[in-house]
C-alpha positions as CSV (number, residue, x, y, z in Angstrom):
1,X,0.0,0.0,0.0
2,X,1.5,3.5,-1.1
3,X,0.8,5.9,1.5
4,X,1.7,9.7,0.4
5,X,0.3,13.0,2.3
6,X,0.6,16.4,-0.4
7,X,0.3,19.4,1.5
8,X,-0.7,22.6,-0.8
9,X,0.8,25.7,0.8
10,X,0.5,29.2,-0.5
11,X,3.2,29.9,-3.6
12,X,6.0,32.0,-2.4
13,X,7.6,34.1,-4.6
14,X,8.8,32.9,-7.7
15,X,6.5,29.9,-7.8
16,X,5.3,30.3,-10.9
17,X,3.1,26.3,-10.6
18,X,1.9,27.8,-7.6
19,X,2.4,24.6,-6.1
20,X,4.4,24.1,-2.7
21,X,4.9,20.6,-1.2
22,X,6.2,21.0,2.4
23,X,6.9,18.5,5.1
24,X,4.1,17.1,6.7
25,X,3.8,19.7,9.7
26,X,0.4,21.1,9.6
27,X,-3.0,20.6,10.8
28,X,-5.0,20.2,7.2
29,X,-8.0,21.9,6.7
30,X,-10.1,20.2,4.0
31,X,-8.3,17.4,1.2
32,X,-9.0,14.9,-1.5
33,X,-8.1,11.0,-1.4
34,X,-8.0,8.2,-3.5
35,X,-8.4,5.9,-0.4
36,X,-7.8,3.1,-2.5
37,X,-4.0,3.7,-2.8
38,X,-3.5,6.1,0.1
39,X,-2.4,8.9,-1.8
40,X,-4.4,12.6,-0.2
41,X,-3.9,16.1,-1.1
42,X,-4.4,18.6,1.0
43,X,-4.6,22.3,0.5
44,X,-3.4,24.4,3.3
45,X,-4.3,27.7,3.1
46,X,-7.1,29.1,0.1
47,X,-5.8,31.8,-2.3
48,X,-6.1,32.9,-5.6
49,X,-3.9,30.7,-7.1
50,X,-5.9,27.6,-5.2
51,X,-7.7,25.6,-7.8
52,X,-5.2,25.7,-10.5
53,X,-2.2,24.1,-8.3
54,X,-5.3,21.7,-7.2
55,X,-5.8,20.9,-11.0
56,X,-2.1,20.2,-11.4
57,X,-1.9,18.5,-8.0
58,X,-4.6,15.7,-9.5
59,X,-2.7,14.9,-12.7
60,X,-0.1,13.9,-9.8
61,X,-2.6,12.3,-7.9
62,X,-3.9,10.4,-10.9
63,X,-1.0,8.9,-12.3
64,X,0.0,7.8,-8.5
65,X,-3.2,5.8,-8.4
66,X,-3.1,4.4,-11.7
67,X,0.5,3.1,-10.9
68,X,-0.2,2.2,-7.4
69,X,-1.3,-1.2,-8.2
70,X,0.7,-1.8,-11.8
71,X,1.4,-5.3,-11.0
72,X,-0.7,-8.1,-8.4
73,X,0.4,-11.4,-7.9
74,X,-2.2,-14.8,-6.9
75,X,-0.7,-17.5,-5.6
76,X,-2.6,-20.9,-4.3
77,X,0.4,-21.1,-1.9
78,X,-0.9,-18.2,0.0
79,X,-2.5,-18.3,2.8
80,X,-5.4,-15.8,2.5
81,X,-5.8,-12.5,1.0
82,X,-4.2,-10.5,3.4
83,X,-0.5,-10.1,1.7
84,X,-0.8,-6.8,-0.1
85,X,-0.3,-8.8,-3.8
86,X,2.9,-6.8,-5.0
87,X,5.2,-9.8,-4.7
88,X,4.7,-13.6,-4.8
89,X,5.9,-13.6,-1.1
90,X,2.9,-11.2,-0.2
91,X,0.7,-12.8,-3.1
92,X,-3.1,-12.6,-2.9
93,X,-5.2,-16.0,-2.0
94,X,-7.8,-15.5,-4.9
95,X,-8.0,-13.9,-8.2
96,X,-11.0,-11.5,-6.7
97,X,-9.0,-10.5,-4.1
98,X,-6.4,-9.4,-6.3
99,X,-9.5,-7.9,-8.5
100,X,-10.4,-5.8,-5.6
101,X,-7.5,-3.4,-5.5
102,X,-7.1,-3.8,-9.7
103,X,-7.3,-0.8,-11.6
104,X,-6.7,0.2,-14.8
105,X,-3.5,-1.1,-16.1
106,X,-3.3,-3.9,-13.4
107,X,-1.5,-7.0,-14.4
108,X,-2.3,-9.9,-12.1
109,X,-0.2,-12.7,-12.1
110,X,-2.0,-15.8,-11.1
111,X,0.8,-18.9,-10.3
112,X,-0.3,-22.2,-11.8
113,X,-3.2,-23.5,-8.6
114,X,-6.3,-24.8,-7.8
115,X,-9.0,-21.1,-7.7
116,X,-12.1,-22.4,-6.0
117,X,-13.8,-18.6,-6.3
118,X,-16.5,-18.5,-4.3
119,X,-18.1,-15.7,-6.6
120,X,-18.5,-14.7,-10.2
121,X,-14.7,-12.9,-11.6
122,X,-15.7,-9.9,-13.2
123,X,-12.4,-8.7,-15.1
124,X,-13.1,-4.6,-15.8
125,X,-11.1,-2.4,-18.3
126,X,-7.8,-2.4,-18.5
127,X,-7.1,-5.1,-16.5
128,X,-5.4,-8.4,-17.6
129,X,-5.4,-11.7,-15.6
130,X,-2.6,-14.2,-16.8
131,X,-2.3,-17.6,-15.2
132,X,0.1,-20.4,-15.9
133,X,3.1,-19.1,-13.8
134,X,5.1,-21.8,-12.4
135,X,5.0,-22.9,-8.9
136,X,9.1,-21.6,-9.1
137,X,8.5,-18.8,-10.7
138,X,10.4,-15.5,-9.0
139,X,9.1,-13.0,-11.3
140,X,7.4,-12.9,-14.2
141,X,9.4,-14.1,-16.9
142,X,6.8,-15.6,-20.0
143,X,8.8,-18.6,-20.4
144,X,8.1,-19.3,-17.1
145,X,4.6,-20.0,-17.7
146,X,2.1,-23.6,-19.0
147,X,0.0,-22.3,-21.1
148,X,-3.3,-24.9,-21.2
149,X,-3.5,-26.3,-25.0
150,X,-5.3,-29.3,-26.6
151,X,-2.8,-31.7,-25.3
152,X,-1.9,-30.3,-21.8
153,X,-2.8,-31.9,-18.5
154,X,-5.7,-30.1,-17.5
155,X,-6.2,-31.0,-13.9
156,X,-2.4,-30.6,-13.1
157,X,-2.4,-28.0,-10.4
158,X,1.4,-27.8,-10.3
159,X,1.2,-26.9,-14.5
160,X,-1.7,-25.2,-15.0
161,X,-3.8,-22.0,-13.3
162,X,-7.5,-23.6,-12.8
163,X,-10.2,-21.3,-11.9
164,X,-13.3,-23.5,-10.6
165,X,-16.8,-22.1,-10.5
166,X,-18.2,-25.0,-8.3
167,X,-20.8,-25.7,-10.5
168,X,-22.6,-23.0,-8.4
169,X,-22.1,-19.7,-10.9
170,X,-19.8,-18.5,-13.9
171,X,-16.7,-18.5,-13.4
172,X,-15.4,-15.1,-15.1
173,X,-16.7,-11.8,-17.1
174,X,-14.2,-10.3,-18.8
175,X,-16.0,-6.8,-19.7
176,X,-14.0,-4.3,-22.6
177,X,-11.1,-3.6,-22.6
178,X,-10.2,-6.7,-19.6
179,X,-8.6,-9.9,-20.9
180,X,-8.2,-13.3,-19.4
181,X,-5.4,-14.9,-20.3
182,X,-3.8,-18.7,-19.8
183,X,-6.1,-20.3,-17.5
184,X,-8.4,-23.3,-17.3
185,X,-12.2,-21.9,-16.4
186,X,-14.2,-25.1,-15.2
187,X,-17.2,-26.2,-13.3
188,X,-18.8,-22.6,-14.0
189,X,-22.9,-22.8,-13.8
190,X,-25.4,-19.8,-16.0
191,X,-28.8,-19.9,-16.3
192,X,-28.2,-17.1,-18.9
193,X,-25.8,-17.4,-22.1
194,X,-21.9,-17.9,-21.1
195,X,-21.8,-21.1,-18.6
196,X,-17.8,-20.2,-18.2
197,X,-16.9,-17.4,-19.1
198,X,-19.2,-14.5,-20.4
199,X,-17.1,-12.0,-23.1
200,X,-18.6,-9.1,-22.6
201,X,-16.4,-7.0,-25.1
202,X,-13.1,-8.3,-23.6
203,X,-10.4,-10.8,-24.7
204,X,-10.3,-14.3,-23.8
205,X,-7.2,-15.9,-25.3
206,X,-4.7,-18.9,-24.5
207,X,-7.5,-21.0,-22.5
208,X,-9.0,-24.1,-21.7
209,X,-12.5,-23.9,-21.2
210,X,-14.3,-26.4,-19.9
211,X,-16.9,-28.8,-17.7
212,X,-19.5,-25.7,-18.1
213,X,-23.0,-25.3,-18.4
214,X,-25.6,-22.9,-19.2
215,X,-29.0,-24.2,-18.7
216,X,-32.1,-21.6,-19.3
217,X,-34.6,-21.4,-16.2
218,X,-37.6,-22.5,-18.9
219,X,-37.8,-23.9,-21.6
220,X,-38.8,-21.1,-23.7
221,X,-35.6,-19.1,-22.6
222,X,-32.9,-21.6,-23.5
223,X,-29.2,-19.9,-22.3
224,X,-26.3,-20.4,-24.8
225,X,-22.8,-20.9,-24.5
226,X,-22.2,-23.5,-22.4
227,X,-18.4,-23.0,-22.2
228,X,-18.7,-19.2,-23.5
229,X,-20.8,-16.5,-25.1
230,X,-19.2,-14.1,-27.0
231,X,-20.5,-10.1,-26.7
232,X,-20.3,-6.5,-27.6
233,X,-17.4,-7.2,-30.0
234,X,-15.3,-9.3,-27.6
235,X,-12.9,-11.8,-29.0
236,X,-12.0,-15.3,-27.7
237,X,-8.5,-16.8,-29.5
238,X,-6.2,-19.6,-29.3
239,X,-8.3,-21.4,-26.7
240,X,-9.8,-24.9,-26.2
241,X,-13.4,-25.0,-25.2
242,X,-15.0,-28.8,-24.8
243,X,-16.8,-31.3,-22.7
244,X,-19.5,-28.1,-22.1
245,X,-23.4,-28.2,-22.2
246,X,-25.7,-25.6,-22.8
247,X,-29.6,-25.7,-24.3
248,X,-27.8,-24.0,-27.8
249,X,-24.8,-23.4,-29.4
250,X,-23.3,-26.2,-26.7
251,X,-19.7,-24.7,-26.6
252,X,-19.3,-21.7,-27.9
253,X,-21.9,-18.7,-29.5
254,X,-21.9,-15.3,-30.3
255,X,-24.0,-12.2,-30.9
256,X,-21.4,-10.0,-31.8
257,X,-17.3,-10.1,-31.7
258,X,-14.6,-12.6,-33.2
259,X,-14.3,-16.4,-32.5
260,X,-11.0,-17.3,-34.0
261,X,-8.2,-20.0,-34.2
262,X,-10.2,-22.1,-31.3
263,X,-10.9,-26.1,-30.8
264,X,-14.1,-26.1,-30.0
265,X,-15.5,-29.9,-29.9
266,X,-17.3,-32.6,-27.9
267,X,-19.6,-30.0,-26.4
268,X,-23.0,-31.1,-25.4
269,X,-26.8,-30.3,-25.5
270,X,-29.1,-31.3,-22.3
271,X,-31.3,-33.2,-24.5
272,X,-32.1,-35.2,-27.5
273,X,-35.6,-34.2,-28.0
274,X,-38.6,-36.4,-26.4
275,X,-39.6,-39.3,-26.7
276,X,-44.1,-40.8,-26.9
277,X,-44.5,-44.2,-26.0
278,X,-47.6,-46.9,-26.8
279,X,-50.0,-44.4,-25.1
280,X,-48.8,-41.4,-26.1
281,X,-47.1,-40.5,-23.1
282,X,-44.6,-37.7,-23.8
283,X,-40.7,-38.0,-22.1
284,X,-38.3,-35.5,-21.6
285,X,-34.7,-36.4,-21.9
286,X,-31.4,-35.8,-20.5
287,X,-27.9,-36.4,-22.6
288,X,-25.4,-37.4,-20.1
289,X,-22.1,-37.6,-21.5
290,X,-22.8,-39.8,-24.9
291,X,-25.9,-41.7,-23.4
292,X,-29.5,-40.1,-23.9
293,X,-31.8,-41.1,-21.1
294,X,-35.3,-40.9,-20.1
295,X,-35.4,-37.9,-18.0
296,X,-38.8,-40.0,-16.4
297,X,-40.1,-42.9,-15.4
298,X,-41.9,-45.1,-17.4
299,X,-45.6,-44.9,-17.0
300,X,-47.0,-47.3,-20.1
301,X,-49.4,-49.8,-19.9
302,X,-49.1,-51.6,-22.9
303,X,-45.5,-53.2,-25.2
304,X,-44.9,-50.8,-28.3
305,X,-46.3,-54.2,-30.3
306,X,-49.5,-52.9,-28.5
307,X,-49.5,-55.8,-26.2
308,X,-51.4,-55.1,-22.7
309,X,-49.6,-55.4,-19.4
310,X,-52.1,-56.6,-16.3
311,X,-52.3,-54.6,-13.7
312,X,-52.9,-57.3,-11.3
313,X,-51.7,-57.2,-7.7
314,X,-50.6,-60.5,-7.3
315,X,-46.7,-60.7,-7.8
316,X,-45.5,-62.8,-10.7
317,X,-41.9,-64.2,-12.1
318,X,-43.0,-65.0,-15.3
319,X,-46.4,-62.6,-15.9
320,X,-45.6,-59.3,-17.0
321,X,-47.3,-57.1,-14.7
322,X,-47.3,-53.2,-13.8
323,X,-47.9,-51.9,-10.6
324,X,-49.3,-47.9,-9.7
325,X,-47.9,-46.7,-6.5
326,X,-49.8,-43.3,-7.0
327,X,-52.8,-42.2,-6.1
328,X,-53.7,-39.8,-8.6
329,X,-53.1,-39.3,-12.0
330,X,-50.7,-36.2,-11.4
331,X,-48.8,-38.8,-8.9
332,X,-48.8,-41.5,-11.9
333,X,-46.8,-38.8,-14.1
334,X,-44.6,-37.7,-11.1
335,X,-43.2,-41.1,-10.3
336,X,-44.4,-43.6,-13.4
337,X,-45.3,-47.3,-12.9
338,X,-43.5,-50.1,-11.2
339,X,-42.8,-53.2,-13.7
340,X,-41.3,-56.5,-12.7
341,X,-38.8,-58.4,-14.6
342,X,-41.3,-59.8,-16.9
343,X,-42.8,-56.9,-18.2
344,X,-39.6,-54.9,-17.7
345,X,-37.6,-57.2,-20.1
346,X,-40.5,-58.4,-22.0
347,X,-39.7,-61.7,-21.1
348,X,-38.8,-64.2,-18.4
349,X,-36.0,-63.9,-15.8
350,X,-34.2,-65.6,-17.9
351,X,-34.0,-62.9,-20.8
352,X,-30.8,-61.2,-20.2
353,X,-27.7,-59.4,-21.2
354,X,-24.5,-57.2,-20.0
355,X,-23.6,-56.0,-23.4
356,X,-23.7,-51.6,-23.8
357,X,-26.1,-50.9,-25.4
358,X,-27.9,-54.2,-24.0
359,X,-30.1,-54.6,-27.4
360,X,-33.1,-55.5,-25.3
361,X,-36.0,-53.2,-26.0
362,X,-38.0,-54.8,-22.8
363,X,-41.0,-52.5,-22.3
364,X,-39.2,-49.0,-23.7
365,X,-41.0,-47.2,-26.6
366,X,-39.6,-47.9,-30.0
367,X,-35.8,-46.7,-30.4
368,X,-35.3,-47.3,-26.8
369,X,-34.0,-50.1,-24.7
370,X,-33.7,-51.5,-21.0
371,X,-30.6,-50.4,-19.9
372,X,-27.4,-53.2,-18.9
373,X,-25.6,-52.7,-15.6
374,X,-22.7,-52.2,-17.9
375,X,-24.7,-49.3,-18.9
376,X,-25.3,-48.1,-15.6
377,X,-21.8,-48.7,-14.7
378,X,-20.7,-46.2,-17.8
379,X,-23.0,-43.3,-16.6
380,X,-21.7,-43.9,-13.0
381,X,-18.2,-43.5,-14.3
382,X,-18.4,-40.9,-16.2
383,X,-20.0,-38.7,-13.6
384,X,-16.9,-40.3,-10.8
385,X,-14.9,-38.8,-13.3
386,X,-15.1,-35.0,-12.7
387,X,-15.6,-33.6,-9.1
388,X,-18.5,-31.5,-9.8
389,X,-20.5,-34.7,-9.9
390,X,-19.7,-35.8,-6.9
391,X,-20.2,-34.8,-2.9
392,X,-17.7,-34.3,-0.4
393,X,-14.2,-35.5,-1.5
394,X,-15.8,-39.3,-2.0
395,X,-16.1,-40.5,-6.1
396,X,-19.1,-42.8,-5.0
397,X,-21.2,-40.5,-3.7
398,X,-23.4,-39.7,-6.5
399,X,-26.9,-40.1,-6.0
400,X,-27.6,-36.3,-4.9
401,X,-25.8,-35.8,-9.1
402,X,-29.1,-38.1,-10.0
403,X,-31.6,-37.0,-7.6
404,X,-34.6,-34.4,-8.0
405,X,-34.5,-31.6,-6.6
406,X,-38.5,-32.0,-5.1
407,X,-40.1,-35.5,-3.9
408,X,-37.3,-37.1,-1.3
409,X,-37.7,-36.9,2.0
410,X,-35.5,-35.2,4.0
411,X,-32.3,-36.5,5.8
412,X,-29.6,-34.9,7.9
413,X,-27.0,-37.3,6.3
414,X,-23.9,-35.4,4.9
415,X,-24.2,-35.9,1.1
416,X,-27.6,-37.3,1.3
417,X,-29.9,-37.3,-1.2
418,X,-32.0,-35.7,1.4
419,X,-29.9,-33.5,2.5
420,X,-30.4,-29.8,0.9
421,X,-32.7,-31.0,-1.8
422,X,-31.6,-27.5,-3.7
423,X,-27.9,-29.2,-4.0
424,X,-29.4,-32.3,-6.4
425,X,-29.9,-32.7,-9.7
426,X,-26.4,-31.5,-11.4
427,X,-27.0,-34.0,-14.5
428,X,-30.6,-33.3,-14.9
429,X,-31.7,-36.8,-14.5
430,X,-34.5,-36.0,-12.5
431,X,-34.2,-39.8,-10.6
432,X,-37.6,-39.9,-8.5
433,X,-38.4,-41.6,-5.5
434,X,-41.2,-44.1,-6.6
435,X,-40.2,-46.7,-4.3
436,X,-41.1,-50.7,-4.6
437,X,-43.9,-53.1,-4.9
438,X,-43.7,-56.9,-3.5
439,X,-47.0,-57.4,-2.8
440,X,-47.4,-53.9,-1.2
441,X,-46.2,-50.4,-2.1
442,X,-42.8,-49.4,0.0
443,X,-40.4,-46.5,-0.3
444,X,-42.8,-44.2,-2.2
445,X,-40.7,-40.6,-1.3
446,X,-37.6,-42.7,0.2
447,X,-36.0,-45.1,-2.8
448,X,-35.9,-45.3,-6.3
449,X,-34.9,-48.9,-8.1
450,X,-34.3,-49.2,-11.6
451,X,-34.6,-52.2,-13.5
452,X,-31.4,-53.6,-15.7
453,X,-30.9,-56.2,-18.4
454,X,-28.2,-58.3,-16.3
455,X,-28.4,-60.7,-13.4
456,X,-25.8,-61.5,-10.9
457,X,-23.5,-64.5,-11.8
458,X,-25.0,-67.2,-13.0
459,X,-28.3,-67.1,-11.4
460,X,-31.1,-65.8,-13.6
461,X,-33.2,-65.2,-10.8
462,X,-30.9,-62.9,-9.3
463,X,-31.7,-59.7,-11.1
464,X,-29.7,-56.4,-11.0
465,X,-31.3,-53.0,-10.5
466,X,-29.5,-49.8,-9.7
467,X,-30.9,-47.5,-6.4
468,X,-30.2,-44.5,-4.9
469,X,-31.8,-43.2,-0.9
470,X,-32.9,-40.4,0.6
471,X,-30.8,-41.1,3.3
472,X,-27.7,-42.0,1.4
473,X,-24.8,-40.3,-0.5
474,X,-24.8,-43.7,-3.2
475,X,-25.8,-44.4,-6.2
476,X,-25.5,-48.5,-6.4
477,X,-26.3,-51.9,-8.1
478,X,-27.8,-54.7,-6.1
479,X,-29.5,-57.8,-7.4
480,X,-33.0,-59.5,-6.0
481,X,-35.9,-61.6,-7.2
482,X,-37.7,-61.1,-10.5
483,X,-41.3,-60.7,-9.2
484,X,-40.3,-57.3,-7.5
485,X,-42.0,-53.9,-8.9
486,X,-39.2,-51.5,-9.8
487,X,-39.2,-48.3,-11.9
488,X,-38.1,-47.9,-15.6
489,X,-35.5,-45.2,-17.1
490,X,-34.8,-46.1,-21.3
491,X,-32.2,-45.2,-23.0
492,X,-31.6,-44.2,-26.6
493,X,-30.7,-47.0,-29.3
């Protein structure tokens, strides 16, 4: 911090800037500070030649502040934001802290580190943020620095400068005349255009973005951009933007500004359309990583050859029967119709398959199938696969990804699905708790199972379903007897 007192003093003869600076000795009357930098001017005694040395006094005063703060280094090393930022030793904790005492002209230097921001960067004029400098780096030597590329280790805190949204807001704005330089922007959330990173007449350049998403609060106001949107002539260059989601233009879109010289690919919508089975009941859907689920459960009565499934109560390992656990017709839609093996597979326990896709249309519309465990298994590990899918620092705990965000009951468990209902929901799978049926309804607002193709070992009455609990963090396989009523989820062919 720069601290510097200007006293103004009336000109003695033959000052012609009528301008005096004098030791700091008296009492000041009235003054002028830019409190960011500590720099004040003070006026000491009024005359005629007052507001003209005051005039010259703020060009001083002005180019003080504007250097005050030329350079501000970020390191992960650091312990909190309390180092003033002019050095590495005294570095800043988190890019907005270093953000709070930018101004125009500010270079921040951000060492390669792991940014967990708790709130949306907004990067203003004439500032530039530039990550990538290495965890040895004494200064700020360019050939120092990792710049994140196609083939660069992404998640390599000790190579790269990450800057992580938590899934729970964008990560960065980077308005005109700011630029965002040689960083990795992840995990950022939008419900508006520019999951990632918003360009809001800025520069983007050198960066990875990626693991985004920018998902419209209805459906009639889809958000764009997953990874970025693109703005009042802004320009993104040079970077990398994939593995995003948004309702349009998946990775990257623009109203107005340049896209240029980027790799934009394997960016993803939420969706792939709907999907009307035998009785003209309409799905949603939900495109998690190259799978396209059912975002509901299955609520048919009849095969797509038109064939009718009883609705008898009795329990059955060879009948197809379906099973309502709801009492109304709005509860029906909420939380579908339980199936048992027979009607789930279209066939007898002893119908069955591990393959992905499983090739077993079962009781899904046309174009869809009964999923595998091995297909199950593939959605679990691709969600293990990235932290935002995940709670607490466990890869298994996934079921609150899955969840709804309305229908469980509530649980005090850590990481329970039922615990902060608000937190569920990530993937947009919308899993619901319709419970089971085995000769009476359980579970209904506690459990959801979900039929598979496969058995366990070499026992075809040991079938497998996948289920998650209101009062548990997992989202697992288990295997039990075909005459069992458990929900439905169908995936594409």
């Amino acid at each position: 911090m720069l601290n510097l007192t200007i006293y103004l003093e009336q000109p003695r003869r033959g000052n012609t800037h009528g301008v005096q600076l004098t030791p700091h000795k008296a009492k000041p009357q009235c003054g002028a500070q830019c409190g960011a930098h500590g720099v004040q001017i003070t006026p000491y005694k009024r005359n005629a030649v007052w507001g003209r040395s005051l005039r010259v006094l703020a060009v001083l005063l002005l180019c003080l502040c504007a250097h005050a703060h030329a350079q501000v280094f970020v390191s992960a090393a650091a312990t909190d934001d309390s180092g003033n930022g002019l050095s590495w030793e005294t570095a800043k904790r988190t890019v907005s802290g270093a953000l709070a005492i930018a101004n125009a002209g500010t270079h921040v230097y951000v060492m390669a580190g792991l940014y967990e921001e708790a709130a949306e960067l907004v990067i203003p004029e004439g500032v530039t943020v530039t990550g990538g400098y290495a965890t040895t780096s004494t200064g700020m030597d360019t050939t120092q620095r990792q710049l994140p590329g196609a083939n660069s280790q992404w998640t390599n805190l000790s190579r790269c400068t990450v800057l992580d949204g938590g899934m729970t807001h964008r990560v960065a704005t980077v308005q005109t005349g700011g630029r965002l330089e040689g960083c990795v922007v992840r995990h950022g959330k939008s419900s508006v255009h520019g999951g990632g990173v918003l360009v809001d007449g800025g520069t983007v350049t050198h960066c990875v973005i990626t693991l985004c998403m920018a998902h419209g609060i209805a459906d009639d106001q889809p958000a764009k951009g997953g990874g970025v949107y693109v703005q009042n002539n802004g320009i993104l260059l040079n970077s990398v933007v994939c593995f995003n989601r948004a309702d349009n233009g998946y990775g990257a879109a623009a109203a107005s500004g340049s896209v240029t010289n980027n790799t934009i690919t394997r960016n993803y919508g939420f969706n792939c359309g709907t999907v009307t089975d035998y009785d003209n009941n309409v799905y949603a859907t939900v495109l998690i990583g190259e799978q396209c689920w059912m975002r509901e459960n299955l609520r048919v009565t009849h095969f797509a050859d038109g064939t009718a499934i009883s609705n008898a109560l009795t329990i059955s390992t060879s009948e197809p029967r379906y099973y309502n656990a709801g009492t109304s017709a709005a509860e029906t839609e909420t939380f579908g119709l339980l199936y048992n093996v027979a009607a789930a597979r279209h066939g007898t326990q002893s119908n069955y398959t591990d393959n992905a896709p499983s090739g077993m249309q079962g009781v899904c519309p046309n174009g869809w199938h009964l999923p595998s465990t091995t297909e199950f298994s593939q959605l679990a590990s691709w969600l293990a696969a990235d932290n935002a899918y995940y709670c607490g620092q466990s890869a298994s705990n996934l079921a609150k990804a899955l969840a709804a965000n309305e229908y469980w009951q509530t649980s005090d468990v850590n990481c329970a699905v039922g615990n902060d209902l608000s937190a569920n929901n990530i993937t947009l799978f919308d899993a619901r708790p319709a419970g089971s049926y085995n000769g009476s309804f359980n579970g209904l607002y506690t459990q959801g199972f979900f039929w598979t193709t496969s058995r366990n070992g070499s026992s075809n009455s040991d079938c497998v379903y996948w289920t998650l609990s209101y009062d548990n963090a997992a989202f697992s396989s288990n295997y039990t007897t075909s005459d069992k009523g458990f929900s439905v989820r169908c995936v594409k062919n």
